[in-house]
RORO-250830 format. One line per 3 residues: number of its first residue (from 1); their letters; for each residue z, x, y of N, C-alpha, C. Coordinates in Angstrom, 1 decimal. Each point is the difference from the previous one (the first is absolute). Example, Ala and Ser with C-alpha at 12.3 -4.5 7.8 and 13.67 -1.06 7.14 Angstrom:
RORO-250830
1 = AS = 7.8,13.2,-5.7,0.0,-0.9,1.2,0.0,0.9,1.2; -0.7,-0.4,1.1,0.0,0.9,1.1,0.8,-0.8,1.1
END
This chain:
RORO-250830
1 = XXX = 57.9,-1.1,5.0,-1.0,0.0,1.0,-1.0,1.2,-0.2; -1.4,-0.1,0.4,-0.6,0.9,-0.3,-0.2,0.8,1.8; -0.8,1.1,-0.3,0.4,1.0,0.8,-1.4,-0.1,0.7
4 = XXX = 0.5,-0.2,1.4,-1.0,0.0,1.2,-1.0,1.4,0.2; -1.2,-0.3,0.0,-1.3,1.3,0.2,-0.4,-0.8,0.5; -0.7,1.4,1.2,-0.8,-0.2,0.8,-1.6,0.8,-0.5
7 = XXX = -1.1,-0.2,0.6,-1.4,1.1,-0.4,0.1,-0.1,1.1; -1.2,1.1,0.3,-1.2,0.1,1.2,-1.2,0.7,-0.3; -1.0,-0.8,-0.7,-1.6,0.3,0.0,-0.3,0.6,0.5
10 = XXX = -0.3,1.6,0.0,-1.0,0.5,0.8,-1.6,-0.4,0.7; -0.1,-0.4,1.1,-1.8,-0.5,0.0,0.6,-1.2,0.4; 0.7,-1.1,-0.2,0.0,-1.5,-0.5,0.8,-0.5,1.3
13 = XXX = -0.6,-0.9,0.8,0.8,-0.4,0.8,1.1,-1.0,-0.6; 0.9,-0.5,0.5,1.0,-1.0,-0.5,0.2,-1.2,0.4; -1.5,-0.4,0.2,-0.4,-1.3,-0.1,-0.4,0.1,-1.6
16 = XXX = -1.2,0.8,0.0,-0.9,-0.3,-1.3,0.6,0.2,-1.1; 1.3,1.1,-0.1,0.7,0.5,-1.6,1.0,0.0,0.3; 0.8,-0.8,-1.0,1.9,-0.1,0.3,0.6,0.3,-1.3
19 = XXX = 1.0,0.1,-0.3,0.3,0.0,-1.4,1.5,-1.3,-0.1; -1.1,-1.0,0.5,1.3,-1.4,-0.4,1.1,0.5,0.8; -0.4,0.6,1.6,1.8,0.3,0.4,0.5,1.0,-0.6
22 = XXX = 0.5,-0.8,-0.8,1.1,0.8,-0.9,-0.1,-0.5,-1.6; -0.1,1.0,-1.1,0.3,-0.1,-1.1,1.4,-0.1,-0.9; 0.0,-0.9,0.0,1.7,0.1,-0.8,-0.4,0.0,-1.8
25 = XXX = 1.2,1.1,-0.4,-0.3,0.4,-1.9,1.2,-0.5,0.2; 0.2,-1.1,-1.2,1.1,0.2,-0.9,-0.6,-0.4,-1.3; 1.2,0.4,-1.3,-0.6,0.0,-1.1,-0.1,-1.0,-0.1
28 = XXX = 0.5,-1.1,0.4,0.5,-1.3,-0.5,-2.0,-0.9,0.4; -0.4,1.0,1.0,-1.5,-0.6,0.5,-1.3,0.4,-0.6; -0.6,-0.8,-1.0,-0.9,0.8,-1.1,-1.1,-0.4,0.6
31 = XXX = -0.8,-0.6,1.8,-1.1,-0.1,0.6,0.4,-0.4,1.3; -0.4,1.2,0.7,0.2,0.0,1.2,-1.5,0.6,0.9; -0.2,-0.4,0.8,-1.2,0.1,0.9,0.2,1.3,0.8
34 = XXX = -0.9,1.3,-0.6,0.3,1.0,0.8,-1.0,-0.1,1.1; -1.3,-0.5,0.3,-0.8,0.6,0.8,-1.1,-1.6,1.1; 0.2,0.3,0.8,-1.0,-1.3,0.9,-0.9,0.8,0.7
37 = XXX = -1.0,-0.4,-0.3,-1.6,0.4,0.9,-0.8,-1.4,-0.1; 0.2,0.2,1.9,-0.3,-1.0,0.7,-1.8,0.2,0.3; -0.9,-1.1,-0.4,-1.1,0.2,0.2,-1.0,-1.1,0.6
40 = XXX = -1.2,0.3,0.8,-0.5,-1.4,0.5,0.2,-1.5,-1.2; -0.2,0.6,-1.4,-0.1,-0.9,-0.7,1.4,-0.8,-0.8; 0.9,0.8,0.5,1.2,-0.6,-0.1,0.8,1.0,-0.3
43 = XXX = 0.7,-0.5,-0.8,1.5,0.4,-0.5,-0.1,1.0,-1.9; -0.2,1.3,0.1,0.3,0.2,-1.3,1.2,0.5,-0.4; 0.7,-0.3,-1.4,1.3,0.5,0.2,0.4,0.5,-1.4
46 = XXX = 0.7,1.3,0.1,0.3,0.6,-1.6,1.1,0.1,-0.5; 0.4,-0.2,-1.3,1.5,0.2,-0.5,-0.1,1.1,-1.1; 1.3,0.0,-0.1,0.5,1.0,-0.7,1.2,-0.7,-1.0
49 = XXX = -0.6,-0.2,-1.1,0.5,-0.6,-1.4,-0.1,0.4,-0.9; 1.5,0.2,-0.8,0.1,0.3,-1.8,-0.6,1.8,0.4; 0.4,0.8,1.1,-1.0,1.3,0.2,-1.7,0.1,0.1
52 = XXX = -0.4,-1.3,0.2,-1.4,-0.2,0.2,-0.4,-0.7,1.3; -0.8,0.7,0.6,-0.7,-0.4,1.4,-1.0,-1.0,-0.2; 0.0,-1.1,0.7,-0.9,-1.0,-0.1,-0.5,-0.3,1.2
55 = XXX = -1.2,0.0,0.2,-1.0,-0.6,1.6,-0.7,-1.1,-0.3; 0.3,-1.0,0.3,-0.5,-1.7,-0.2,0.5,-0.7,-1.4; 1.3,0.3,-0.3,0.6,-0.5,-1.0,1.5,0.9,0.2
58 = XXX = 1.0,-1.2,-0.2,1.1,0.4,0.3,1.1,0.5,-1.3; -0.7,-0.4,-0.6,0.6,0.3,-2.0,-1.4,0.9,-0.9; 0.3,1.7,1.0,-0.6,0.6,-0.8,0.1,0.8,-1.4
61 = XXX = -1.3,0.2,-0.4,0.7,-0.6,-1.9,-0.5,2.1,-0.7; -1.1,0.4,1.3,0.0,1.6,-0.3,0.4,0.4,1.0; 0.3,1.9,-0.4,0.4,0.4,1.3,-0.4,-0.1,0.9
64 = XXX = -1.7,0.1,0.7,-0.6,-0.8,0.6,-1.1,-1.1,0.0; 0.6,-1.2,0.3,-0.7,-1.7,-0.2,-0.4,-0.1,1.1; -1.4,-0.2,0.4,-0.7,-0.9,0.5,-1.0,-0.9,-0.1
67 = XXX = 0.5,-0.9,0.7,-0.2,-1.8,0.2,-0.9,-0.7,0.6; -1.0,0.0,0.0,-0.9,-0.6,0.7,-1.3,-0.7,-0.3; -0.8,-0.4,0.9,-1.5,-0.7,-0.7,-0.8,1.2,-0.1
70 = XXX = -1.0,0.2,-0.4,-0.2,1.6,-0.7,0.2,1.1,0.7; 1.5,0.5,-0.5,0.6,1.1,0.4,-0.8,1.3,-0.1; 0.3,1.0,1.5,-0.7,1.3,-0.4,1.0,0.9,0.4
73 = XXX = 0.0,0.9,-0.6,0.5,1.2,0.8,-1.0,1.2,0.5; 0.4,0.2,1.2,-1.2,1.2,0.5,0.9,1.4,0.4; -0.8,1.1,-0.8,0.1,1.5,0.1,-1.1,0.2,1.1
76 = XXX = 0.7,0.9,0.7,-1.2,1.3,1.1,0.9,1.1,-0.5; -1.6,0.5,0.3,-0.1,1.5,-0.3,-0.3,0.7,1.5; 0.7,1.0,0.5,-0.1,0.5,1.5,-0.3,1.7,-0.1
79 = XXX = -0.3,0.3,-1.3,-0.6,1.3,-0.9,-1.0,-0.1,1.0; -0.3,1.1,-0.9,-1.6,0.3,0.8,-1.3,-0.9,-0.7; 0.5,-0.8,-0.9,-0.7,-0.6,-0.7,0.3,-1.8,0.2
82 = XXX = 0.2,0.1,1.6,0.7,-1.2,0.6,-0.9,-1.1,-0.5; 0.8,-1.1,-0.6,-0.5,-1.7,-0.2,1.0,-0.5,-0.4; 0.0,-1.3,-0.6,0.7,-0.4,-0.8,-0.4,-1.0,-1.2
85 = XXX = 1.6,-0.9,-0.5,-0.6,-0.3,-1.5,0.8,-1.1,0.0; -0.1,-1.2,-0.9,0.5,-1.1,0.2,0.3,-0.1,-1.5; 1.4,-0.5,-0.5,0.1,-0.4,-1.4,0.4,-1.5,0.0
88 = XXX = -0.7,-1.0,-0.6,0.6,-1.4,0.4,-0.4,-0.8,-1.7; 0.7,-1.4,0.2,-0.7,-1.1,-1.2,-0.4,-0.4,0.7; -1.2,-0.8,-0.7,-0.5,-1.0,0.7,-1.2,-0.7,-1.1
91 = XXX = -0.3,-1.5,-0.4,-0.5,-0.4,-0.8,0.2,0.4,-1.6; 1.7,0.1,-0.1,-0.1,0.8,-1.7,0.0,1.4,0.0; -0.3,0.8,0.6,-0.3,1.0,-0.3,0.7,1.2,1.0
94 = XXX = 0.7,0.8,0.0,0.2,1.1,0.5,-0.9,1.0,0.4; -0.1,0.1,1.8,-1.3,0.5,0.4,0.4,1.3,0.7; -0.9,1.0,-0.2,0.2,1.1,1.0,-1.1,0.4,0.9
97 = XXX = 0.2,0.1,1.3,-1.2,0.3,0.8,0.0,1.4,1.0; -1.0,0.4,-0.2,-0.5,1.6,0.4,0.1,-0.1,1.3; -0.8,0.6,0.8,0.1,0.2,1.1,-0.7,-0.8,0.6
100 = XXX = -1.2,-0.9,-0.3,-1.1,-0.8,0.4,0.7,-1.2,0.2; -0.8,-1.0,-0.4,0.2,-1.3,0.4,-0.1,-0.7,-1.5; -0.3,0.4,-0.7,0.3,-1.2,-1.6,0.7,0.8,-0.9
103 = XXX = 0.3,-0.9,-0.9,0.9,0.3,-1.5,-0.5,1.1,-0.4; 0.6,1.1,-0.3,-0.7,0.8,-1.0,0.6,-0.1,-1.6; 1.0,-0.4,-0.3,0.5,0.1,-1.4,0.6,-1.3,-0.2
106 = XXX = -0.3,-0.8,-0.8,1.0,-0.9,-0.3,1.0,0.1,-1.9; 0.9,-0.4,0.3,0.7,-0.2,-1.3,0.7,-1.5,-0.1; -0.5,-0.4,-1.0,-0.2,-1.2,-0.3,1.6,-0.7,-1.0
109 = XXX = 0.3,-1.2,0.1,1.5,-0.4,-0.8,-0.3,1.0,-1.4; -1.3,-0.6,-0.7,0.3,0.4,-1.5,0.1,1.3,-0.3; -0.4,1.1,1.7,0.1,1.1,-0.9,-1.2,0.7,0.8
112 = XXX = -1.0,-0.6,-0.3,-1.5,0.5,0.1,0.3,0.8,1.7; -1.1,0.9,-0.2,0.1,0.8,1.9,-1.9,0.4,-0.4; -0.3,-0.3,1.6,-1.1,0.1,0.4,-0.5,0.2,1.2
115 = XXX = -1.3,1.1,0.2,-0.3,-0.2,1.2,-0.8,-1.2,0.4; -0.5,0.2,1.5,-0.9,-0.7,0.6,-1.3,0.7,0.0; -0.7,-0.9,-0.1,-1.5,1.0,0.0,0.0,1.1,1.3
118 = XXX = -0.5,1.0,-0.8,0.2,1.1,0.8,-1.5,0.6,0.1; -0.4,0.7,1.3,-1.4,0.5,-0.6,0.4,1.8,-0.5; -1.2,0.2,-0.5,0.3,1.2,-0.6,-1.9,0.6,0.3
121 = XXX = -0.3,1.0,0.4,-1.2,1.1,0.1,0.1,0.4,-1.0; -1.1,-0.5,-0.9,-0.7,0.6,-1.3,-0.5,1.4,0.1; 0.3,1.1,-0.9,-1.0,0.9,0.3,-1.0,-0.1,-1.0
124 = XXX = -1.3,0.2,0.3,-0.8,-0.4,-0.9,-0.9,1.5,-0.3; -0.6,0.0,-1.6,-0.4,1.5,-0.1,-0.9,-0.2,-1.4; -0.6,0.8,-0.4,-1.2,0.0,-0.7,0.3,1.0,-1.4
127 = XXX = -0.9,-0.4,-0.7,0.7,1.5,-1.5,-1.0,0.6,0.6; -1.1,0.2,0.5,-1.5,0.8,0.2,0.6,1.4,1.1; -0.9,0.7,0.5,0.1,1.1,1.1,0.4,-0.5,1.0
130 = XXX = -0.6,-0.5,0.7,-0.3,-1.2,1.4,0.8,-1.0,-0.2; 0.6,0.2,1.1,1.2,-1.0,0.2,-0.3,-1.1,1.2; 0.4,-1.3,-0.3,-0.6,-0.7,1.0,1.1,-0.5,1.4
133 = XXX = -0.6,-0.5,1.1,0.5,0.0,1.5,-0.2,-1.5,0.3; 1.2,-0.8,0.3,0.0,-1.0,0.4,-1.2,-0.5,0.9; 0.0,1.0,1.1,-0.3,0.3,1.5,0.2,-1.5,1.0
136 = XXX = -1.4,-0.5,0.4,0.8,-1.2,0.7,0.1,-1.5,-0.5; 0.1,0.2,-1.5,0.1,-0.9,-0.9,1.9,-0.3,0.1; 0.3,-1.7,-1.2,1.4,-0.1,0.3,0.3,0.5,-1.5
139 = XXX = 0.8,0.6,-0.4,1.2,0.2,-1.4,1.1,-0.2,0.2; 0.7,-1.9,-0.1,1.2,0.1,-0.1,0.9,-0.5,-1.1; 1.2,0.8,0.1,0.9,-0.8,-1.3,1.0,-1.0,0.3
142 = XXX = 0.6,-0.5,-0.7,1.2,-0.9,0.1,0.6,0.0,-1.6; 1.5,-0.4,0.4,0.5,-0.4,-1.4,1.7,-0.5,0.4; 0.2,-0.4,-1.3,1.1,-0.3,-0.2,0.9,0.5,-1.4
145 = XXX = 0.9,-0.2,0.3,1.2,0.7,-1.3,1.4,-1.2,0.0; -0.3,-0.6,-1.4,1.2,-1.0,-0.2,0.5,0.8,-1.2; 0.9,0.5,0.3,1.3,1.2,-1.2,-1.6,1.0,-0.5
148 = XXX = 0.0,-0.3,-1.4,-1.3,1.4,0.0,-1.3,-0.6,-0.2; -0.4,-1.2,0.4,-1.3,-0.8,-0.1,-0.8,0.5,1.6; -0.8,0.7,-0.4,-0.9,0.4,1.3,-1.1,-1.1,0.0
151 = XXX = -0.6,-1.0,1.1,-0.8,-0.2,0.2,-1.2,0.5,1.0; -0.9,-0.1,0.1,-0.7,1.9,0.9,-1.4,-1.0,-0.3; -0.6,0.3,1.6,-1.3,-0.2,0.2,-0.5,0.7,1.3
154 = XXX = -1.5,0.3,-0.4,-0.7,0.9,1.0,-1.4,-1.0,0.6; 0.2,0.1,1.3,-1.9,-0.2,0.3,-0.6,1.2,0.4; -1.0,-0.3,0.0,-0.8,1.4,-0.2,-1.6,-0.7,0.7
157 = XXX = -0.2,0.4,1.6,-1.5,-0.4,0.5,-0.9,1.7,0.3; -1.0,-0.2,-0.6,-0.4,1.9,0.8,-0.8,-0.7,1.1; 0.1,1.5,1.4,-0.5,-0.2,0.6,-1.1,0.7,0.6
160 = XXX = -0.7,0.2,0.8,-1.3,1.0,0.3,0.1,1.3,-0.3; 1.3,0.2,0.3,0.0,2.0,-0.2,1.3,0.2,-1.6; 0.0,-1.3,-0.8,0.3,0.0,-1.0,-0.4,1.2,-1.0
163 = XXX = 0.6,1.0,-0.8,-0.9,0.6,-0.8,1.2,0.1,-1.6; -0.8,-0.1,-0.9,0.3,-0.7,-1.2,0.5,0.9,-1.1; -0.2,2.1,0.1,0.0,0.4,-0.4,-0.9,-0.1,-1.7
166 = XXX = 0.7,0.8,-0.9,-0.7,-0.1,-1.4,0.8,-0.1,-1.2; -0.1,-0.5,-0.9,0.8,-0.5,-1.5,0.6,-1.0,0.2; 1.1,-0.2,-0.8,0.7,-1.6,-0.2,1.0,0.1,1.2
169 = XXX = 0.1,-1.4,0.7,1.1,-0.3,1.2,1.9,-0.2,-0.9; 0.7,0.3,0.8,1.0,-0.8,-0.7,0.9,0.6,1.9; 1.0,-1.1,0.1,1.0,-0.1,1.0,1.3,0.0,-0.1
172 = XXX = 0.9,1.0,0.6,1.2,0.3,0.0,0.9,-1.5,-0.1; 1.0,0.0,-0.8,1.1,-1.1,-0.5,0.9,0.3,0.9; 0.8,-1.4,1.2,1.4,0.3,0.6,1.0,0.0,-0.8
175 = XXX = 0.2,0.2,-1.4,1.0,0.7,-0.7,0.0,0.1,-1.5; 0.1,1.0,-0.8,-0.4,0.3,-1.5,0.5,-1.3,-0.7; -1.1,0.0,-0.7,0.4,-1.4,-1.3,0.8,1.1,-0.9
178 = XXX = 0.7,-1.4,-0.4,1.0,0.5,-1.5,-1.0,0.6,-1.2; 0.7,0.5,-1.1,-0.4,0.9,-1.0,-0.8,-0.8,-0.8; 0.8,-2.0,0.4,-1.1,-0.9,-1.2,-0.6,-0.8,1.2
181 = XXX = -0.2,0.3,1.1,-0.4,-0.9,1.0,-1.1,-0.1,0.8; -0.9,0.4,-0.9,-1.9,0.3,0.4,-0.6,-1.1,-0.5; -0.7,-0.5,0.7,-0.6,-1.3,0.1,-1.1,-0.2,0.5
184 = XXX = -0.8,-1.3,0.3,-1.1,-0.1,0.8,-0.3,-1.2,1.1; -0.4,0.3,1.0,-0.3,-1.1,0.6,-1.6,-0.2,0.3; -0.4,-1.2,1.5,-1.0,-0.3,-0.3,-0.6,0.5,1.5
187 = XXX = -1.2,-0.1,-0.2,-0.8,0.8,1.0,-1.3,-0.8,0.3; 0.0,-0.4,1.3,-1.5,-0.7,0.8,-0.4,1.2,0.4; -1.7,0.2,0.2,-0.4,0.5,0.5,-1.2,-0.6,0.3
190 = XXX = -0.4,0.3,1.5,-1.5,-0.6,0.5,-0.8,1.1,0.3; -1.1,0.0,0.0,-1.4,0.2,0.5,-0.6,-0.5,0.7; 0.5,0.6,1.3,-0.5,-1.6,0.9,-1.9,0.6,0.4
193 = XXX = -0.5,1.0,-0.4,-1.3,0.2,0.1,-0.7,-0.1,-1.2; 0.4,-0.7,-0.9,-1.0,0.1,-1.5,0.7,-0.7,-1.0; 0.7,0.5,-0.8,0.5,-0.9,-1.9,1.2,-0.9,0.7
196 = XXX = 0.2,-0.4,1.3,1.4,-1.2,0.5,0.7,0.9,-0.9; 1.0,-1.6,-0.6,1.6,0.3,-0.3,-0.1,0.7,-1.5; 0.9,1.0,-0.1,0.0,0.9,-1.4,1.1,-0.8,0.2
199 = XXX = 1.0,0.5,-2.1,1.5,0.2,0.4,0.1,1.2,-1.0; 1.3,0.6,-0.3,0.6,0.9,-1.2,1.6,0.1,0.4; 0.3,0.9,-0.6,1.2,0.4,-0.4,0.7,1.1,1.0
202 = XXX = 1.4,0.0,0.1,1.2,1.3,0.8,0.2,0.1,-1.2; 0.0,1.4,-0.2,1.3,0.3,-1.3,1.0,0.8,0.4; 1.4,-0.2,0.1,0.7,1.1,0.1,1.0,0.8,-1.6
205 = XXX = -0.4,0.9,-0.3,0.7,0.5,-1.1,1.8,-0.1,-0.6; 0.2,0.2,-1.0,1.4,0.0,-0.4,0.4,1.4,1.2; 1.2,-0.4,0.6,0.8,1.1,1.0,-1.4,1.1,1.1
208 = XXX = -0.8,-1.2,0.3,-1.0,0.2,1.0,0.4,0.3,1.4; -1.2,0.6,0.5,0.4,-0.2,1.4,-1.5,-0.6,0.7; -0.8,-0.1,-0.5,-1.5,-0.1,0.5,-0.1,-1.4,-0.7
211 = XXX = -1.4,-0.8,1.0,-0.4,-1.1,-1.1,-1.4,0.2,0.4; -0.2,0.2,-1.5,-1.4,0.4,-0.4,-1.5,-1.5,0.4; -0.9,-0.1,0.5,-0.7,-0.8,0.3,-1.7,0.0,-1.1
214 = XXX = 0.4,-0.8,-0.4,-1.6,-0.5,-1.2,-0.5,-1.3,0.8; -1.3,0.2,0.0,-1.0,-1.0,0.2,-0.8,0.0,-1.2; -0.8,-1.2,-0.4,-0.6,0.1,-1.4,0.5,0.7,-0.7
217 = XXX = -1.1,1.0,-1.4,0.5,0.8,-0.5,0.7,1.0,-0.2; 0.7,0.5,1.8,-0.2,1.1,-0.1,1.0,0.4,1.4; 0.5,1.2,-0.2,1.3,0.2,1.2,-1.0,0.3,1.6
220 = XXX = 0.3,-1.2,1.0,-0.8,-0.3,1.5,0.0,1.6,0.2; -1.1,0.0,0.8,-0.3,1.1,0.9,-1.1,-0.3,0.9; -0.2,1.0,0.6,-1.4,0.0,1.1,-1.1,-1.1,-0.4
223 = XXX = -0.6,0.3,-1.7,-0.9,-0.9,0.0,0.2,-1.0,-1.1; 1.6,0.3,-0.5,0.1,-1.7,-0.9,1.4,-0.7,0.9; -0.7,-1.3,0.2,-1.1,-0.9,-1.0,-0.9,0.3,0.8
226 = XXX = -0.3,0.1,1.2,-1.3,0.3,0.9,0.4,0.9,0.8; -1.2,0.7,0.4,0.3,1.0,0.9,0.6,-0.6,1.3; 1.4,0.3,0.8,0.2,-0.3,0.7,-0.5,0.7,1.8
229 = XXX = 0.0,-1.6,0.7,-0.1,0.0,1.7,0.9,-0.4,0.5; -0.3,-0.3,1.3,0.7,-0.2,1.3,0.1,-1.4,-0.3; 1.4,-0.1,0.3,0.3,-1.8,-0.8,0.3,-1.0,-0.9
232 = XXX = -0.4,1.4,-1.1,0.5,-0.7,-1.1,1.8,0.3,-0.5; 0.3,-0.7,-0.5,1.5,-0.5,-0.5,0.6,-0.1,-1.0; 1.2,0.3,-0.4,0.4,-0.3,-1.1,1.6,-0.8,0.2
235 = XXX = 0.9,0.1,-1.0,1.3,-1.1,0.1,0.3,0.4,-1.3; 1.3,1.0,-0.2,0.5,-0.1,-1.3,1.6,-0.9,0.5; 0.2,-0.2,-1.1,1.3,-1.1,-0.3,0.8,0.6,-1.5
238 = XXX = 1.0,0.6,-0.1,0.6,0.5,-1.3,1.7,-0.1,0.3; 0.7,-0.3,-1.8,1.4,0.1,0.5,0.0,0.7,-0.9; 1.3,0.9,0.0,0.3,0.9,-1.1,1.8,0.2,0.1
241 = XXX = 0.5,0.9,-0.5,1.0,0.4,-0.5,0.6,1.3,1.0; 0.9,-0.2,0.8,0.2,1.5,0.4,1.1,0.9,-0.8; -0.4,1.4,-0.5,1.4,0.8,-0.2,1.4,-0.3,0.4
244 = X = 0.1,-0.4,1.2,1.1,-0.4,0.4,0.4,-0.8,1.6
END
């Protein structure tokens, strides 16, 4: 015969948390139901088999198995740095979520881990004296990372109190390319008061952190390809290689 225990949950009235009555161990019992939590949506119930705890599967196969249509487990944090964080599958892939409301990481069957597009604040800066000022113009980034493949794009509108500074533009990278991982991407740019649509080139260098901006011949600034106004726009698009 196995040997009669009682609990008592602190907090938990004894309607909502019981522990099955009573638990009976004998060796001879390799899955037995330690736990019932009673909920509007029914009945969930966990065992304890082979030394492994299972919640929605009664033959669990790690120490802890759970069973479900896409299973999560959720962490809080009650720090001073109070939220929490969700680890679940769901479509293939092994997801973890921040404190918000979407996926931030996924890791995929084959291996592969990536984020979700994320935005990222470019800082943007000039080789000349004069340094230039968003003001109430937009500069934003976004990107993604599947293992060390960065994909990374910026729009870029100036606005009235836009100022452009002097020498060649180039914009901070959300994370160093590898040592062989400098590359190029492609780049729209308009003039919405004179020459319309330009295009050129992002470059970011081997083990970069900047991606360098050419219009025409020559690395963008204030006045290539045209002197810039209020309104005019660009769109870089580049993938590259991260360090790690």
């Amino acid at each position: 015969m196995g040997k009669k225990i009682s609990a008592y949950i602190s907090g938990s009235s004894a309607s909502a948390v019981s522990l099955n009555d009573y638990l009976l161990i004998d060796q001879k019992v390799t899955t037995v139901p330690i736990t019932r939590v009673i909920s509007a949506s029914g009945l969930i119930q966990g065992y304890l088999g082979n030394n492994n705890i299972g919640i929605g599967t009664s033959t669990p196969a790690q120490l802890l198995h759970l069973s479900a249509t896409n299973p999560y487990i959720r962490i809080d944090d009650l720090g001073a740095g109070a939220g929490q964080g969700l680890i679940g599958y769901n479509g293939g892939a092994l997801q973890l979520w921040g404190s918000g409301s979407a996926v931030s990481v996924y890791i995929t069957e084959g291996g592969g881990v990536y984020t979700v597009e994320g935005s990222y604040s470019p800082t943007w800066t000039t080789s000349g004296s004069v340094q230039p000022n968003i003001g109430n113009g937009t500069l934003a980034g976004y990107y993604t990372k599947l293992g060390k493949r960065v994909d990374y794009k910026i729009d870029f509108t100036s606005g009235s109190t836009t100022t452009y500074g002097n020498g060649a533009w180039s914009f901070s990278a959300p994370v160093q390319a590898a040592s062989t991982g400098g590359t190029s991407g492609t780049l729209y740019i308009l003039d919405t008061s004179g020459t319309g649509i330009n295009t050129g080139v992002g470059v970011i260098n081997n083990s970069g952190t900047t991606v360098a901006l050419y219009g025409g011949t020559s690395n963008m600034s204030n006045t290539n390809p045209f002197t810039w106004a209020t309104g005019d726009t660009f769109k870089l698009n580049i993938r590259y290689w991260a360090a790690s």
